[in-house]
Structures are given as structure tokens and as C-alpha cells.
C-alpha positions as CSV (number, residue, x, y, z in Angstrom):
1,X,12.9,27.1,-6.9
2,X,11.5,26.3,-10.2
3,X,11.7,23.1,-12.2
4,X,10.9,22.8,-15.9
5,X,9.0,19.3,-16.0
6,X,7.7,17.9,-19.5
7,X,4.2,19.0,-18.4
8,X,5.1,22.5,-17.6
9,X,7.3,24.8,-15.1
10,X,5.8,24.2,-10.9
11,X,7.7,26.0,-8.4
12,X,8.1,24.4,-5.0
13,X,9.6,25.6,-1.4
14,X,12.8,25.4,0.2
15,X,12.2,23.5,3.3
16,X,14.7,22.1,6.1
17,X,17.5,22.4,3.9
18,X,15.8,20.5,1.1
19,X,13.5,21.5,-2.1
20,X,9.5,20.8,-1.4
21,X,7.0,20.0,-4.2
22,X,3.7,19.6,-3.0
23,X,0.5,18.5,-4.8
24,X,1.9,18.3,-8.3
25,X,-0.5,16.8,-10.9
26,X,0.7,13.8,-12.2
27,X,-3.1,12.8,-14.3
28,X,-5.9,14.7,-15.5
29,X,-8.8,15.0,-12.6
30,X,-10.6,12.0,-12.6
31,X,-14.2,13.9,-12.5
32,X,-17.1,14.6,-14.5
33,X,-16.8,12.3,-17.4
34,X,-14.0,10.7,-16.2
35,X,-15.1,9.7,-12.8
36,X,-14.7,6.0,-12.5
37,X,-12.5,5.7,-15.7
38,X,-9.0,4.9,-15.8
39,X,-6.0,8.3,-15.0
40,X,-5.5,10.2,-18.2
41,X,-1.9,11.4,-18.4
42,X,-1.6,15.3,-17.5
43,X,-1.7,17.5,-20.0
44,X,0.8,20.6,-20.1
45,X,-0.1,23.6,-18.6
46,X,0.8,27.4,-19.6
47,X,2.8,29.2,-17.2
48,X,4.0,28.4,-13.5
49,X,2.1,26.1,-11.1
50,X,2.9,27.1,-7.6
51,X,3.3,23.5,-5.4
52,X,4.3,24.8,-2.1
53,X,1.0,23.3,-0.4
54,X,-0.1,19.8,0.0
55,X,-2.7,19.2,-2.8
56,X,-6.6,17.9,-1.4
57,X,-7.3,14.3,-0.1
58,X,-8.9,11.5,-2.1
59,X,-12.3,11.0,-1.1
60,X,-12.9,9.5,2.2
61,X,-14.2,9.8,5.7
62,X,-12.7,12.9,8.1
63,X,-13.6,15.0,10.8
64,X,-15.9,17.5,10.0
65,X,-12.9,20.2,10.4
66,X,-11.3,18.7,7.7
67,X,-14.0,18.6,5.3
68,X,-12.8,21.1,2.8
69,X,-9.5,19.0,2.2
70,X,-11.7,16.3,0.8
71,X,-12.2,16.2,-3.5
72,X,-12.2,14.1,-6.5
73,X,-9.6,15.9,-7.5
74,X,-7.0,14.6,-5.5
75,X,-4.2,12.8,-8.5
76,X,-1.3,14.6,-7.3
77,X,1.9,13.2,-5.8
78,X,4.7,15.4,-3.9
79,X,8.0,15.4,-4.1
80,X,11.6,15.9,-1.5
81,X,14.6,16.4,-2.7
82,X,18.3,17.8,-1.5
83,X,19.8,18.7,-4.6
84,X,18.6,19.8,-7.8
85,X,21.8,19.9,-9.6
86,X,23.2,16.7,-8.1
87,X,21.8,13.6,-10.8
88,X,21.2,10.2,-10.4
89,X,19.8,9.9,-6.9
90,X,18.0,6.9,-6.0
91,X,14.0,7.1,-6.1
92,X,11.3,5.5,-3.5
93,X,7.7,6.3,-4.6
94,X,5.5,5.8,-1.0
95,X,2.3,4.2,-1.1
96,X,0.1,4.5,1.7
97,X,-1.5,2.6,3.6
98,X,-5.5,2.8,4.5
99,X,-7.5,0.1,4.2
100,X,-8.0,0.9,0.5
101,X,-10.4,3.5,2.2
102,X,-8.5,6.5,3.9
103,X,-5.0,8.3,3.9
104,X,-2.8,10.4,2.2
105,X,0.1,11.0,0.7
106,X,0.9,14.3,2.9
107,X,1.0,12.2,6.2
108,X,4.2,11.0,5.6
109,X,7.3,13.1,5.5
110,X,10.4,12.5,3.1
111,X,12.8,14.4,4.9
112,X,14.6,12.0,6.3
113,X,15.0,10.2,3.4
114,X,15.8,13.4,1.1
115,X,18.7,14.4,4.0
116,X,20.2,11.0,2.7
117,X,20.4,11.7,-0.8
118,X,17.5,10.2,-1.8
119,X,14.4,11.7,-3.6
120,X,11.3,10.4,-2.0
121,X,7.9,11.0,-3.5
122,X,4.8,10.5,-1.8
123,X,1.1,10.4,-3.6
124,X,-2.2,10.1,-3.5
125,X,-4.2,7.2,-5.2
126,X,-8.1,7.0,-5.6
127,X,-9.8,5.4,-2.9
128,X,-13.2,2.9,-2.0
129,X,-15.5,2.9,-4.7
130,X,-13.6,5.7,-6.9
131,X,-10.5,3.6,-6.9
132,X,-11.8,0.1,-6.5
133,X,-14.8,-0.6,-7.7
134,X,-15.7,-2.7,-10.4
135,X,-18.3,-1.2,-12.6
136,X,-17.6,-3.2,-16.2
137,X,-20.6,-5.6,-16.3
138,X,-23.0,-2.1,-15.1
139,X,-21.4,0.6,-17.5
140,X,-19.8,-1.6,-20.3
141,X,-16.3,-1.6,-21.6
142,X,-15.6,2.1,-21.3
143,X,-15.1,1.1,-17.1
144,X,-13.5,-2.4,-17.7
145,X,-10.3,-1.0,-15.1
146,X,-12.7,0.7,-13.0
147,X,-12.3,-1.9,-10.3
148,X,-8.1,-1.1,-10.3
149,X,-8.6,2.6,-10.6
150,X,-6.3,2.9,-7.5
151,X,-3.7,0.4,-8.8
152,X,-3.5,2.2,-12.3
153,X,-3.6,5.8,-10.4
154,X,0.1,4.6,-8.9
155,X,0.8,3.1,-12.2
156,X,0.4,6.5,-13.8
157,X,2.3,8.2,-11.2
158,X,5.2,6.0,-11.8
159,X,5.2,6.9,-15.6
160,X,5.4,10.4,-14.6
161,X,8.1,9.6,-12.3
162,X,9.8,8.0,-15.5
163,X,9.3,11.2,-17.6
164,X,10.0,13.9,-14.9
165,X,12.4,12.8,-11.8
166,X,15.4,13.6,-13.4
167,X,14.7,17.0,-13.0
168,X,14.8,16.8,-9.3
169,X,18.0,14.9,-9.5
170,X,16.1,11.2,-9.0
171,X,17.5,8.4,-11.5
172,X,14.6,7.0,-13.6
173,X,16.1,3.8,-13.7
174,X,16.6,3.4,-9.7
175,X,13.2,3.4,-8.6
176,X,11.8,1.5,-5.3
177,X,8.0,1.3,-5.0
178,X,7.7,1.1,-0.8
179,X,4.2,0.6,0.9
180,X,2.4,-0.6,3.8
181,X,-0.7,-2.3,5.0
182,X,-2.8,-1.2,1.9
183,X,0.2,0.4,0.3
184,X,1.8,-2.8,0.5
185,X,-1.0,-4.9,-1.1
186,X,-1.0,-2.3,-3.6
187,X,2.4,-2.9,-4.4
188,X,1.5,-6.9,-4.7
189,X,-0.6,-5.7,-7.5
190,X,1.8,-3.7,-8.9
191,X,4.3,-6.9,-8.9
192,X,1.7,-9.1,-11.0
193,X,0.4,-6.0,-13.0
194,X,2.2,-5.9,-16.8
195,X,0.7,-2.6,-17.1
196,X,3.6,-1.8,-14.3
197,X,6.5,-3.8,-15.7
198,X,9.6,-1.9,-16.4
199,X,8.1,1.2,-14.2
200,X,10.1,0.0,-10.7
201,X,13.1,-2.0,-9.9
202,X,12.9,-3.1,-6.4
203,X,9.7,-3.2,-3.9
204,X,9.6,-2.8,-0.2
205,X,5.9,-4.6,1.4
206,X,5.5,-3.7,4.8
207,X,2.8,-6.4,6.6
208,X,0.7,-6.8,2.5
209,X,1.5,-8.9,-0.2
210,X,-1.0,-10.4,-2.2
211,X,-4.5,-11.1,-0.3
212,X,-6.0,-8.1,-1.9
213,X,-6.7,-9.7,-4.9
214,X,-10.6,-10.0,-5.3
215,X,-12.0,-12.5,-8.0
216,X,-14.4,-11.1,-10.9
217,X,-17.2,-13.2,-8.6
218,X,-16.4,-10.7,-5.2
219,X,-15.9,-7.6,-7.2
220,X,-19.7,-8.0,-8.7
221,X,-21.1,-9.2,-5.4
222,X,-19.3,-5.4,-3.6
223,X,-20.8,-3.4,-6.4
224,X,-24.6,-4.7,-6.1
225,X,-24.2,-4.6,-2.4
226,X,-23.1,-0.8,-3.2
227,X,-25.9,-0.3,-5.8
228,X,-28.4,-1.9,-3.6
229,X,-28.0,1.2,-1.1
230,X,-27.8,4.1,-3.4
231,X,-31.3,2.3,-4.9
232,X,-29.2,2.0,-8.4
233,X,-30.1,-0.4,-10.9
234,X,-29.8,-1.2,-14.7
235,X,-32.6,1.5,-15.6
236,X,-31.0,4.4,-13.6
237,X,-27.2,3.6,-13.3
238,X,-26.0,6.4,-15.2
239,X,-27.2,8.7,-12.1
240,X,-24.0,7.4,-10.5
241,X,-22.1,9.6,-12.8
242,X,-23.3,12.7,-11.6
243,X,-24.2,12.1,-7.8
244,X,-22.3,14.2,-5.1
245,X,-19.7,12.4,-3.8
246,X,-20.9,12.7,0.0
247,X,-23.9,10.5,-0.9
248,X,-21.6,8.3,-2.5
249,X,-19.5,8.4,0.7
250,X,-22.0,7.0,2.9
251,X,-23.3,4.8,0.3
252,X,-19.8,3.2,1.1
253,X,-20.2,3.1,4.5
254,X,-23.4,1.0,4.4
255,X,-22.0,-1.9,2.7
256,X,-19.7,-3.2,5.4
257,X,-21.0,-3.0,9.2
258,X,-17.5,-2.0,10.7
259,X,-13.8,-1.0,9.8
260,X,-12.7,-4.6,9.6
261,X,-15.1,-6.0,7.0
262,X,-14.0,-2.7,4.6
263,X,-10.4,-4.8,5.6
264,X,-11.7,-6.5,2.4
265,X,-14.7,-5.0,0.6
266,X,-12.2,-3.2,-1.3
267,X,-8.9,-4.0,-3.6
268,X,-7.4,-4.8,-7.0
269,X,-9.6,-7.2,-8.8
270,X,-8.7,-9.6,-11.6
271,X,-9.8,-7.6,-14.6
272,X,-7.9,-9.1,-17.6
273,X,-6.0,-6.3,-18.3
274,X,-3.6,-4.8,-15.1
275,X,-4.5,-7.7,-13.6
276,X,-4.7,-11.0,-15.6
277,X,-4.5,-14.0,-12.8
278,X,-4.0,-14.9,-9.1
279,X,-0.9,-13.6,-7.1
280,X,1.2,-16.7,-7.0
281,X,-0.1,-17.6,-10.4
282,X,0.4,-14.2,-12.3
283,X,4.5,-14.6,-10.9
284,X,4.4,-17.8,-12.0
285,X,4.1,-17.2,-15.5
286,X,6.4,-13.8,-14.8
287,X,3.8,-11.8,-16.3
288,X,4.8,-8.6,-14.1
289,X,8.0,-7.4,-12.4
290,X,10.3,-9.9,-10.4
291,X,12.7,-7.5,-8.5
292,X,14.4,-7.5,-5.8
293,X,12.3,-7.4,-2.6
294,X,12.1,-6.5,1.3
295,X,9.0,-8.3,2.8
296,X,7.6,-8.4,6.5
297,X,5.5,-8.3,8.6
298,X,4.7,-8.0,12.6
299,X,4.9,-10.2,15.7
300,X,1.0,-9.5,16.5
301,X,-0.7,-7.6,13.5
302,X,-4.1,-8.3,14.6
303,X,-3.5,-6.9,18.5
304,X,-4.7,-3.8,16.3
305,X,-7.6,-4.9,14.6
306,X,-8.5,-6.6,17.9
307,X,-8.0,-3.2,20.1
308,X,-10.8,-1.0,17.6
309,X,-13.6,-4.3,17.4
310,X,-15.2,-6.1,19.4
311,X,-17.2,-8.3,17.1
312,X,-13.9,-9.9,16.1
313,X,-12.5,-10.1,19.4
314,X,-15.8,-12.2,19.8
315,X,-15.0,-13.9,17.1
316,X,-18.3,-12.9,15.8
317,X,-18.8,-15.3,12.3
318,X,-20.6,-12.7,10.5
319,X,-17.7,-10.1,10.8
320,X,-15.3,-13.2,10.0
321,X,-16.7,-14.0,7.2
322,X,-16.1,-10.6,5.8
323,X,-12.4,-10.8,6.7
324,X,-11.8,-14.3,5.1
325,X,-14.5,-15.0,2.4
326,X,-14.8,-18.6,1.8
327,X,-11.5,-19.1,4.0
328,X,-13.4,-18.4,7.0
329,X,-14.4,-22.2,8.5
330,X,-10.8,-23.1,7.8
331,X,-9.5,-20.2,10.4
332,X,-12.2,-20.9,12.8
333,X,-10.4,-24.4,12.4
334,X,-6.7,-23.6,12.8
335,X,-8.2,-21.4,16.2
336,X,-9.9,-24.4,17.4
337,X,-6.6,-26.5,17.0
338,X,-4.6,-24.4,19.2
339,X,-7.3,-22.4,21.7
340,X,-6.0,-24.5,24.4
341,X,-2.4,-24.3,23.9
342,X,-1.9,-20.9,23.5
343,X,-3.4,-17.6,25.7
344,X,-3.0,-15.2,22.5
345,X,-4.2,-18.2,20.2
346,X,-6.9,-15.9,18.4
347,X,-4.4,-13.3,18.0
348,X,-1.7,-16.2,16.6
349,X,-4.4,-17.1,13.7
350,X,-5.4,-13.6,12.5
351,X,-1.7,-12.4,12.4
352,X,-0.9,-15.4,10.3
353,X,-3.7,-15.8,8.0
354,X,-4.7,-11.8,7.5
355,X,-0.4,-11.3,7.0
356,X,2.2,-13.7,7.7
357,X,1.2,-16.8,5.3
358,X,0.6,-14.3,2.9
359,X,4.2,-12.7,3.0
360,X,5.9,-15.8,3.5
361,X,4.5,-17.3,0.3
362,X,5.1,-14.2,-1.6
363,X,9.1,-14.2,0.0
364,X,9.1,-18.3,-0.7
365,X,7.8,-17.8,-4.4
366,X,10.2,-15.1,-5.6
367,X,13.2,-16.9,-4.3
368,X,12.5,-20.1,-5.6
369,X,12.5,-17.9,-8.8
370,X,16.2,-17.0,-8.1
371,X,15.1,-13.2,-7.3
372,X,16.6,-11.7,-4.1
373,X,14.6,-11.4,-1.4
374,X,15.4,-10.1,2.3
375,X,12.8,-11.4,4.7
376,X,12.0,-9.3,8.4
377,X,10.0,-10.0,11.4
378,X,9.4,-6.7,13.3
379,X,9.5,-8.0,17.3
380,X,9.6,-4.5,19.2
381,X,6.7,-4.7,22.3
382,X,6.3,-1.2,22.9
383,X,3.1,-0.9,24.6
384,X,0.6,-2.9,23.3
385,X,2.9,-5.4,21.0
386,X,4.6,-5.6,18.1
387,X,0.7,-5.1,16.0
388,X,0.0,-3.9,12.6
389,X,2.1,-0.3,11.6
390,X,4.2,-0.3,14.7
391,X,7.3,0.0,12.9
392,X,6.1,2.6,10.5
393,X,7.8,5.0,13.0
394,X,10.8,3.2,12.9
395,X,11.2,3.3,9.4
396,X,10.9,6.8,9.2
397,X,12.7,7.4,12.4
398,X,9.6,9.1,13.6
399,X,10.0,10.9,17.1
400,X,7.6,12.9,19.8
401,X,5.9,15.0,17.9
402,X,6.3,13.9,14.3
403,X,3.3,12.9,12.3
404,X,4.0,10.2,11.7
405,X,4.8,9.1,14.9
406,X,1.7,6.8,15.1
407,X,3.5,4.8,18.5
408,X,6.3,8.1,19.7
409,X,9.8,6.2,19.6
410,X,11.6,7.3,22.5
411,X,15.3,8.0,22.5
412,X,16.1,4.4,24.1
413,X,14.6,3.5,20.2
414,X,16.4,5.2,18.5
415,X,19.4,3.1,17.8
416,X,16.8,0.3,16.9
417,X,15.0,2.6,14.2
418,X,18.6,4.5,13.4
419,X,19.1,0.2,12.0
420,X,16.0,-0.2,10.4
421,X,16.2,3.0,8.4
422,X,19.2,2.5,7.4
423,X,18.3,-0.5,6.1
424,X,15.8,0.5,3.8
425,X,18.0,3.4,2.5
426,X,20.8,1.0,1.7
427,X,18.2,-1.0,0.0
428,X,16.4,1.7,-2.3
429,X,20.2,2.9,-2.8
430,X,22.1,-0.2,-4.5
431,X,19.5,-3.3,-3.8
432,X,21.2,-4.9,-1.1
433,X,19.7,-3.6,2.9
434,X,23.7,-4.6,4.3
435,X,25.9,-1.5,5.2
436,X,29.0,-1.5,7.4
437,X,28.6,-1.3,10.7
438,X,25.1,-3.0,10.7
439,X,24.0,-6.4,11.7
440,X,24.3,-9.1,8.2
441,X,20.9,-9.3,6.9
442,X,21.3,-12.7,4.6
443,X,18.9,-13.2,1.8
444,X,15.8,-15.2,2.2
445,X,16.7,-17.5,-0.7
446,X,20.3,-18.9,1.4
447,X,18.3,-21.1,4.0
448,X,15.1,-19.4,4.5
449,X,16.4,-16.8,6.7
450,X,14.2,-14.1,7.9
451,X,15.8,-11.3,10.1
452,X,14.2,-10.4,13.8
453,X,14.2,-6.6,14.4
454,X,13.8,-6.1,18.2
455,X,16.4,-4.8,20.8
456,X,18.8,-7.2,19.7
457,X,19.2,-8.2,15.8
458,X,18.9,-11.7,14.8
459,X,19.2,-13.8,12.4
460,X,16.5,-16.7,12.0
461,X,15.6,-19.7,9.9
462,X,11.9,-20.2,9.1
463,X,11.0,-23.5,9.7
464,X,7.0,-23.8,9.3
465,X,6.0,-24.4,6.3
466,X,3.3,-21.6,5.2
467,X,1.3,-23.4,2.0
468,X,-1.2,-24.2,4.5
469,X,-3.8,-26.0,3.3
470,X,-5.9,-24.6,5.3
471,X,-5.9,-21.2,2.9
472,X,-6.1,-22.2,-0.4
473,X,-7.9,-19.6,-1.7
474,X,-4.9,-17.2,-2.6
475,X,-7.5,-14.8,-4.3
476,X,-9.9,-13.1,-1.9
477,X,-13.6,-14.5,-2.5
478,X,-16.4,-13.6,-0.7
């Protein structure tokens, strides 16, 4: 099959009963002298680009097998579809997750959302330093963004969404932006961002909202600590332009100790331009997109975080202090209030302060603002809880064997995940989850109900009250 796009003719693959593009270039490669700038649109091509393989990964840390998958030339997004010739479908751009340091775009399959008449594109986004760090006061105006090169990578892929999805059958004006973990935090960005307004018209933030937002003061402090171990200063800076990316890899991996404090070190920064204030303060003044939303988050996040470190499950302050920036005596605090009440207390505190407070306020904000919001809480055990990307397999009704089958559902799940997925197609559809046949999900904004997604559906009312003062800082600062 092959489709005439506004950049040039690609030809894709005929998968599953479905059309397949893969790695289709959506910007310019961001190397050489543009390596740390902001995406240039792509420019057309002659002839026909074969996409019938996944393009390369951004930049990141992999097995030595996978090595040769790894390249600064990774802007390229991919693309399922059902019908060519049938218009108007809905749209859901994915944005994976990753700790703003690894993942891809390929991991995640769009057939099942395809199958249901919906195109579902997937893409990857620059990564660590190359997509987040903030280089302005070191290399002057010309790398002002440089600090949101990950934010404006998805921003760029949405405008080629705009220009190009009708040719796969996707309406341009019925586009979800859907995300989790870093992918959802990316998609708070995108929320505040005016660069992005007018791109989407609905959001789906699976355990992220708006904590990634680093102040002008953290984003300077992440890029000495990363100049500091390449040796880079003023005199020499401009060697960072031509460096191999490897040593720029493990220049990354110096300036945080473990996986948890990279939770962090990386993100969207306030730049003055995509990013002009703090979360709550940028909707305030409606300076981005105020769509409709679905916004959750899990039971026990943090049983995941705690599983891979033991410095945290120490409670170790150093490693804290990298996870909470200047909010880190007031967690200590709200653990201390509760250590004797509760045997999972420490878990309780890191769920609600690295996730819940977070989506609550976002969920609380928009509908005080009138805007629709349907609120979840994802309850499912399984076998170590309900932690951080356990319904990710849910969603996309992942089974033994799938990819993306990060905890394998078992057929006593499936009616559970059969629910959830059909939620969120419903939702990218016509803006409203509810279908026949399916438990009422009822807005956040009509008595701030929140819906529990475990063996049995309910419906719940939140009754704590999540402006704690105890986490005032609603921007991340170090």
C-alpha cells in the first residue's frame, strides 16, 4: 500500500488485517548542527520511502544486543490503520512512558485499537539530555527550547498528524493525545504548552500529570551536574556538539546514583516559550488546551519503585531528596504522621505525593474550570499490587505473550480489561468513556466522583482533600 503524504509517497505493510507504517519521518534528524535544537519540520523527499520496519530508538541505555537500534536519528512515529478509504476515524497519538530516559514508540501495538476503527499512532520523542536538557544560559538563544526538546518533538509530530492523517482515514480534528508514566507527564506539558494548543482535543494521563515541570533554577543545576562529568565548561562547551553520543550516554548516567533519582533529573522545564508558568498556574490563565480529560492513577504506584531500590525502601534521604526536591522534609513528615497506623504507610506517602495529589489536583482544577473530566483509580492486585503500569495491559488488552504484556492478563482478566478498553475507545471516539452495556462512569466535576476499576466497577466519591500543604511546590525544584 502506498499513501501520498504532503512530504512525499511511504509505502507501508498489510498486517493482521490492517495497513502498517513504521518509522515514518515526521522532523528533520536532530543531528549535527541541529543536535540539541528544537525538530525542524520534514522536508519532502523524491520518490517512495519504504516504512514497513520500525525506525531506530532514541538514544538511551539497552542491552548490548540491541545496540545497533540505538541513534540520534530516531524522529519518526508509526502509524495503524484498518481502512484507507474509510475518512474521519478518530485519532490517539501514544506517548510513552520511560522515565524521560528509555522507551519507544514500537513497544506498543495499535492493533487493537486499529481493529476498532480507530487510527492509532505511536512515536518516538528525544530522550535525557537530547530531549531535556536545558542548554540556553551555556549555548545562547539558538538552544532557548533545548530543555523541552522532548515536549516540542511530540508537538511537531502532532502538526504532522494535522497535515497528513487524513490520508490514512484519521480525522485531524478528533485527535486524543494518550500517555503514561512519562508519557503522561508529557502530556501535562502539552496541556499548559501554547505551542500545542489547537493540535489535540481530548487527553488521556495514565498515573502523570504535572510534577514534571522543573523550574529555570533545577534545569541549570541538571546541566552543570552533567557538564561537571563530561569536564565541560564555558571555554570548551562547544565540544558537546560534536561528542559521540555513547560518551554522552554515560555522562547521563553519572549524574543521578540510581533509576529513581533520573525519576526527576529529567523533564519539561519552564522556558518562556512552550512552557511559560507552573502547571496549575499556566491553566489558570488557560494559556494551553483545556479538553476533555481521563486522569488516574494506581492503588500502589510506588510498590514498583520500591521492588527495583533499596535506598528508597530505606528511605535513604539522599535518594529522597532527589525524588522530591525541596518537598522532601514535608514527605518524611506526612510518613512520620502515619508509620504507626498503617503497615504499607511508606508505600501510602510515595503513591500519593510522586502520583495521586498530583492527578487529583490536575482532575480538581479542570473541573472547577467547567471542562469534563472522568477520574479512575486502577484497584486490580495481581501479584504484587495494583503499582505503577499495571493496567497498561489492560488498556491494551495485552495477553501471554504480547509485548506489551508487562503483568500477562489471564483469561479470568479479561472481562475486566475487555471494560477498560472499551472505555478509552469510547472516549478517543466521541469524548464521553460511557457505552451501553458498561458500568456509568459519571464525570468528576458532578460530586467528585472517581471510578474504581477492580473485579467489580464502582463508583466513588473523593473525600480527602489533595491541596496538601504539605506539597506546595507544584513545580519540581531541586
Amino acid at each position: 500500500m502506498i499513501i501520498k503524504t504532503k512530504c512525499g509517497e511511504i509505502e507501508g505493510v498489510f498486517e493482521e488485517k490492517q495497513y502498517v507504517f513504521k518509522g515514518i519521518p515526521y522532523a528533520e534528524s536532530p543531528v549535527g548542527s541541529l543536535r540539541f535544537k528544537k525538530p525542524q519540520p520534514k522536508k519532502p523527499w523524491n520518490g517512495v520511502l519504504r516504512c514497513k520496519s520500525f525506525g531506530t530508538i532514541c538514544v538511551q541505555n539497552v542491552e548490548d544486543n540491541m545496540k545497533n537500534l540505538v541513534s540520534e536519528d530516531s524522529l519518526t512515529l508509526n502509524i495503524w490503520t484498518k481502512s484507507i478509504k474509510e475518512p474521519n476515524k478518530a485519532v490517539v497519538l501514544w506517548v510513552h512512558g520511560g522515565g524521560f530516559t528509555r522507551g519507544s514508540g514500537s513497544q506498543y501495538s495499535g492493533v487493537n485499537f486499529a481493529d476498532d476503527g480507530i487510527v492509532f499512532v505511536s512515536l518516538n520523542y528525544r530522550l535525557g539530555v537530547f530531549g531535556f536538557l536545558d542548554l540556553e544560559d551555556v549555548l545562547g538563544d539558538e538552544y532557548k527550547n533545548s530543555g523541552n526538546n522532548g515536549i516540542l518533538d511530540i508537538i511537531e509530530a502532532l502538526k504532522w498528524i494535522k497535515e497528513n492523517i487524513e490520508f490514512f482515514g484519521g480525522d485531524k480534528n478528533n485527535v486524543t493525545v494518550m500517555g503514561e508514566s512519562a508519557g503522561a507527564k508529557c502530556i501535562g506539558a502539552l496541556l499548559i504548552s501554547p505551542l500545542a494548543k489547537g493540535l489535540f482535543n481530548k487527553a488521556i494521563l495514565e498515573s502523570g500529570a504535572l510534577q514534571a515541570i522543573r523550574d529555570k533554577t533545577t534545569s541549570k543545576e541538571i546541566t552543570k551536574r552533567f557538564l561537571n562529568s563530561l569536564n565541560i565548561n564555558k571555554d570548551n562547551i562547544h565540544n558537546l556538539l560534536t561528542l559521540d553520543y555513547n560518551q554522552i550516554l554515560n555522562a547521563q548516567n553519572k549524574i543521578s546514583d540510581s533509576d529513581i533519582g533520573m525519576l526527576q533529573v529529567f523533564g519539561p522545564v519552564i522556558d518562556g516559550e512552550c512552557i511559560l508558568y507552573s502547571g496549575l498556574e499556566s491553566i489558570n490563565k488557560e494559556v494551553g488546551s483545556l479538553v476533555p480529560c481521563i486522569i488516574g492513577t494506581n492503588l500502589k504506584e510506588s510498590n514498583l519503585q520500591l521492588a527495583f531500590s533499596k535506598e528508597l525502601r530505606d528511605r535513604d534521604e539522599n535518594c529522597i531528596k532527589e525524588l522530591f526536591g525541596k518537598n522532601y522534609k514535608n514527605i518524611l513528615t506526612s510518613y512520620n504522621k502515619i508509620k504507626n497506623e498503617h503497615d504499607d504507610a511508606w508505600q501510602t506517602v510515595l503513591t500519593d505525593y510522586l502520583y495521586k495529589i498530583h492527578s487529583y489536583r490536575l482532575a480538581s482544577k479542570l473541573a472547577s474550570l467547567g471542562k469534563d473530566v472522568y477520574l479512575y483509580r486502577f484497584d486490580w492486585s495481581g501479584n504484587i499490587g495494583p503499582c505503577h503500569a499495571q493496567e497498561l495491559p489492560f488498556v491494551f488488552k495485552g495477553i501471554k505473550g504480547e509485548p506489551i504484556a508487562l503483568f500477562n492478563l489471564k483469561e479470568e482478566d479479561m472481562p475486566l480489561s475487555d471494560t477498560i478498553n472499551g472505555y478509552w475507545k469510547n472516549f478517543i471516539k466521541i469524548s464521553n468513556p460511557n457505552k451501553d452495556g458498561f458500568p456509568i462512569w459519571e464525570k468528576f466535576n458532578d460530586y467528585n466522583k472517581l471510578i474504581i476499576f477492580n473485579n467489580k466497577i464502582t463508583n466513588k466519591i473523593l473525600e480527602k482533600n489533595w491541596d496538601d500543604k504539605l506539597c506546595e511546590n507544584q513545580i519540581f525544584s531541586l
